[in-house]
N, C-alpha and C positions, 0 to 999 in steps of 0.2 A: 591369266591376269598379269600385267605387268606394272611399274609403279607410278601411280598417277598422276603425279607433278603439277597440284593444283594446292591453292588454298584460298580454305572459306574463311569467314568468320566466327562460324557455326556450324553444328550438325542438322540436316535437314531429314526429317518426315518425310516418306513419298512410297508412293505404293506405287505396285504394275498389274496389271490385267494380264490375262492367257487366255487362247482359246486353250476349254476343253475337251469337246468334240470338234474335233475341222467340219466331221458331214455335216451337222444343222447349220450349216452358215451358207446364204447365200453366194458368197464368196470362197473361193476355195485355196488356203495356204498349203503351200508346200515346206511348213517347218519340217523339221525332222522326226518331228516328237509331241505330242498335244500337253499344256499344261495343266497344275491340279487349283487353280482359281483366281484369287488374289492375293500375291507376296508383298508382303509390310517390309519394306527394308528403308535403313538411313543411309544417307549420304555423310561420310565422316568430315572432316575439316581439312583431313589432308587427301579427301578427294577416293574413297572406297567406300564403297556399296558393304552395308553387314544386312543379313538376313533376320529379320526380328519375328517376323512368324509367317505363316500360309493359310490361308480362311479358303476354305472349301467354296465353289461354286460353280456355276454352269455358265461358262463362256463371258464371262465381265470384261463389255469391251469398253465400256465409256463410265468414267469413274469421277464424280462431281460430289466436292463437299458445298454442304449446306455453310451458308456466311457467319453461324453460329457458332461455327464450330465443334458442332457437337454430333453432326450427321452426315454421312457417306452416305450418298445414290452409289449402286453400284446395275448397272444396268443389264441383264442376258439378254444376249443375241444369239437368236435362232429361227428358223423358219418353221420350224415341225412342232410346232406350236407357238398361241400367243405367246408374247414376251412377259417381263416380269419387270420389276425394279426392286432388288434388294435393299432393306434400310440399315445401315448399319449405324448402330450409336461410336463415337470414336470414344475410347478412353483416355486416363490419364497419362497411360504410358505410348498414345499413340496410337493405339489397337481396334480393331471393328469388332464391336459384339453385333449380331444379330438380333433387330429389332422386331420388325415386319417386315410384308415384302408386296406390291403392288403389281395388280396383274393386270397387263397392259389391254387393249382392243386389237391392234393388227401383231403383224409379225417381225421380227428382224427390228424390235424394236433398237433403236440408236441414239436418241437423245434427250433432255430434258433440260427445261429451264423455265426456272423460280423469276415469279413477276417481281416486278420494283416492291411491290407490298409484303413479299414473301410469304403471301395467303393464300398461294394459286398458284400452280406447275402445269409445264405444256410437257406433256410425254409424243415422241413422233416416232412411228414405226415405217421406217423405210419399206420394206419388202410391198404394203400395199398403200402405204401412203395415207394412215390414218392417223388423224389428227386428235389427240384425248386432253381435254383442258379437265381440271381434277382441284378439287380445294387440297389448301395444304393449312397442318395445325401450328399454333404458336411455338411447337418444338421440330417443326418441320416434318412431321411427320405425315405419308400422303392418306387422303381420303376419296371418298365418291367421285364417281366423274359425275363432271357437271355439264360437257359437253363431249360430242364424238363425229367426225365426220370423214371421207375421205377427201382428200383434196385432189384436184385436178381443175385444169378448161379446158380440155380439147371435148367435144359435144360424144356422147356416147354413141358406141360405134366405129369412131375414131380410134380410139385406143384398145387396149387388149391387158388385163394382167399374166405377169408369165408366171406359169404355171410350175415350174420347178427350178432348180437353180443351175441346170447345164441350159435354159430357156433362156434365162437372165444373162449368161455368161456373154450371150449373140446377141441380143436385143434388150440392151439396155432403156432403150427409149421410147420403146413400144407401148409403155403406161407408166405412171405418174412414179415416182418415186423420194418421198419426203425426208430428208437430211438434218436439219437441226430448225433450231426458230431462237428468236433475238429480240427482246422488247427495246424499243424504243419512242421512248414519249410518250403518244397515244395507237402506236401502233407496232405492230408484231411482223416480221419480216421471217419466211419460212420457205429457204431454198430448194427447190425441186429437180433432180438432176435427170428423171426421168423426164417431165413435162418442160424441160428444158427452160426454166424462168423463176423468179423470186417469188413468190405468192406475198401480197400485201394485205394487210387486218386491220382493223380497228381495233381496240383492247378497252372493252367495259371493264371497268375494274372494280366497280360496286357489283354488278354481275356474274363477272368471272367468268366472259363469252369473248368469241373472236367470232366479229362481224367482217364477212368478205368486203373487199373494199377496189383493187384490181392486180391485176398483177402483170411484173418487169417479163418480160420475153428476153433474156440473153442470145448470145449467136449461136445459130443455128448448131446442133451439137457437140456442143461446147461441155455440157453438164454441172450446173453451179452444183457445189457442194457442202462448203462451209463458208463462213464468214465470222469476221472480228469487226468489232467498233473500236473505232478511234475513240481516248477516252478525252480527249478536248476539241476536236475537230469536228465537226458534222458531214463525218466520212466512216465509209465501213471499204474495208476491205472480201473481195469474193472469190472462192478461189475456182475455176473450173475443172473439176475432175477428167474428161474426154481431151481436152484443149492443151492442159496444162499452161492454164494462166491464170495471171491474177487480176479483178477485175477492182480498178479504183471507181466508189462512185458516191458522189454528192446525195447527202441526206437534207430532204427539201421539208423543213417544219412551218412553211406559210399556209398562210390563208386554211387552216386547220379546220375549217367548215366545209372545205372542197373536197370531191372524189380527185385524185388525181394521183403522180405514181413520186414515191415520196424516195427513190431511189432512184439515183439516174449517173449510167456508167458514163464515165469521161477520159479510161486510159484501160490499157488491157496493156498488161508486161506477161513474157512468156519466163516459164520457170525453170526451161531448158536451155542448151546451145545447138545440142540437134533435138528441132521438134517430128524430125520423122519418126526419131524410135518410138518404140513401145514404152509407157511410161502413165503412170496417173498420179496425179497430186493427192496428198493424203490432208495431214494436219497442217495446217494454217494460225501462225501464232503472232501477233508481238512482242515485243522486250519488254519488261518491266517500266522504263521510260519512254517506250513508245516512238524512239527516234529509229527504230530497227524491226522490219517485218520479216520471218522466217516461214517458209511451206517447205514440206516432204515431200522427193519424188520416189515412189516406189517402181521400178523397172531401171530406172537410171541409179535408184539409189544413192540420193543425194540429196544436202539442205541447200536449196535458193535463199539468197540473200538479198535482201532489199533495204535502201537507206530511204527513212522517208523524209522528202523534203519537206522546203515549209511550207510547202501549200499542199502538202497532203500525198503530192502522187509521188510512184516511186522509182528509183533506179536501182537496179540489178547491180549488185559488187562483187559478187560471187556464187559461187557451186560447189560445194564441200560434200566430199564423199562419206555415209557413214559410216563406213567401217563393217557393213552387216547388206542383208539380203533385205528389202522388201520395207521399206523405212514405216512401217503404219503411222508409228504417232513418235511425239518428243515432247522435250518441258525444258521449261528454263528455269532454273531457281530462284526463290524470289531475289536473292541477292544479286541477279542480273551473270553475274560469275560462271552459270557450267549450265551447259547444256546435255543432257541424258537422249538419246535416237534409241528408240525402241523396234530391233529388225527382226520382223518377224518369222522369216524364211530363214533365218539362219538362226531362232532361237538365240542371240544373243542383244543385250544394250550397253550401248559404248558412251563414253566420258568424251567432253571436249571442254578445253577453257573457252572462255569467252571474253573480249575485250571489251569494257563496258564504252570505250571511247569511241570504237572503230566499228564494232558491233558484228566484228569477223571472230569466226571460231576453229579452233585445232586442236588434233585429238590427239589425247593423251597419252594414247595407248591403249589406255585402261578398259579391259568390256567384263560384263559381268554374266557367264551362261543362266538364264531362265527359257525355258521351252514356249516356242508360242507364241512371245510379247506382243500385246495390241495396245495398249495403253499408258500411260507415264503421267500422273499427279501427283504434286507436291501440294502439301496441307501443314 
């Protein structure tokens, strides 16, 4: 550690995720070392990481507080059985106690998200692409599924599930594989990087169903993965995992009575400067103010920069290396001020300030050894 020549205006909350077994993951790191679950640490004022505790768990890769503020998802990723969603209650001092824990339908579960009503959560397990809509209670805590299905369109026969995870390593694309899901409006947007397209819903919300409705086809092996909404614009940003790019595309709310495809790409930016190497885009984030979009490249090992203009699409301003192996994921604080790269091939996450004008960022120095890192949330 060396000294990290930032300053806040505050101390921040923020937890990190580890794998704890490498085998159960579809994906296979090469840290050094496996970690022991999810580390509570604060970010200080003058820019260091202290350790506030370690909660035991298996593999917590995607870590989502409730708007409450009173609940941590904490998600396990694994193929060797269904998945799970941990609940953790947060405390006074910051802290997860162990609430319940929610046991998914497919495997390698990876995401979740709470409808506008916050009475209903979409759990989605990548490994086979099953889709579990679930009531959620007035303390957010989850319940029954109310729905389950796999998603895909290629017509059966077509496709193929792979069968173990050196299968997945070669043929990513060979069957469907489900990534995150986004409400918007009256509908649910659920990127598929194996079936290579956005899946589009309709979202009963008296219900609590997702009614198929069509779905975007992206280019040809490209593999969408995640996606952000612009929070004033009627744009989301897509990022492609295979491609390494980012997809700008126009969110179409007319004629709200028609089938028709309510997301329509209008600009593809690459996240790289050489797109021959080996490289896949990870986490995909905006700034605080929204005038700056950031993606992770893991093999290149670097944050893409983008300014978004005003009409939404974006220019490339840089490529900042993280400092570490295998960038999984990052955060920005809410202060807009310091960005956190979580590498998880090299076991360590590194500090960089951030310009809130310029929306470029430089690293401090500062990295902090955790074994594993796959995650990074501030709450």
């Amino acid at each position: 550690m060396t000294s990290a020549s930032i300053a806040l205006e505050k101390d921040y909350p923020l937890i990190v995720g580890t794998y704890t077994d490498l085998d159960a993951l579809a994906h296979q790191p090469h840290a050094p070392t496996s970690g022991k679950g999810i580390y509570g640490l604060t970010l200080t004022k003058d820019g260091h990481l202290v350790e506030r505790e370690i909660v035991d768990a298996l593999n917590p890769a995607v870590l989502i507080p409730h708007s409450n503020g009173k609940m941590m998802y904490a998600i396990v990723e694994t193929i060797q059985n269904t998945g799970d969603v941990l609940q953790y209650r947060i405390n006074d001092q910051a802290g997860l106690e162990l609430d319940q824990s929610f046991s998914a339908s497919g495997k390698s579960t990876c995401y979740l998200a709470l409808s506008p009503q916050k009475d209903a959560a979409i759990v989605i397990n990548y490994w086979d692409a099953i889709i579990d809509v679930l009531h959620v209670n007035e303390h957010g805590q989850l319940g029954d599924v109310v729905q389950s299905f796999k998603q895909h369109y290629r017509k059966e026969g077509e496709w193929r599930q792979v069968t173990h995870r050196e299968d997945h390593w070669t043929n990513r694309q060979v069957g469907p594989h489900a990534h995150c899901a986004h409400f918007w409006n009256e509908w649910v947007f659920i990127p598929d990087l194996g079936e290579n397209a956005v899946f589009q819903y309709r979202y009963d919300a008296q219900k609590k169903l997702l009614e198929p409705d069509t779905h975007i086809e992206f280019e040809a092996g490209s593999g969408p993965r995640h996606m952000v909404m612009h929070p004033t614009l009627n744009l989301c940003y897509v990022s492609n995992e295979l491609f390494n790019t980012v997809c700008v595309a126009r969110l179409d709310a007319s004629e709200p009575e028609k089938v028709k495809q309510r997301l329509v790409p209008i600009q593809y930016e690459s996240t790289l400067e050489n797109r021959e190497q080996t490289s896949y885009v990870s986490e995909i984030k905006l700034s605080p103010d929204a005038r700056f979009l950031y993606v992770s490249n893991r093999g290149d090992d670097s944050l893409a920069i983008f300014r978004v203009q005003s009409d939404g699409k974006l220019k490339r301003i840089d490529i900042v290396p993280t400092g570490g192996k295998f960038p999984r994921h990052f955060a920005i604080s809410p202060c807009g001020k310091a960005v956190i790269t979580a590498n998880q091939d090299s076991s360590k996450v590194n500090l960089f300030r951030r310009d809130i004008e310029s929306g470029l960022i430089t690293a401090t120095g500062y990295e902090y050894d955790i074994p594993a890192p796959n995650y990074i949330r501030f709450y």
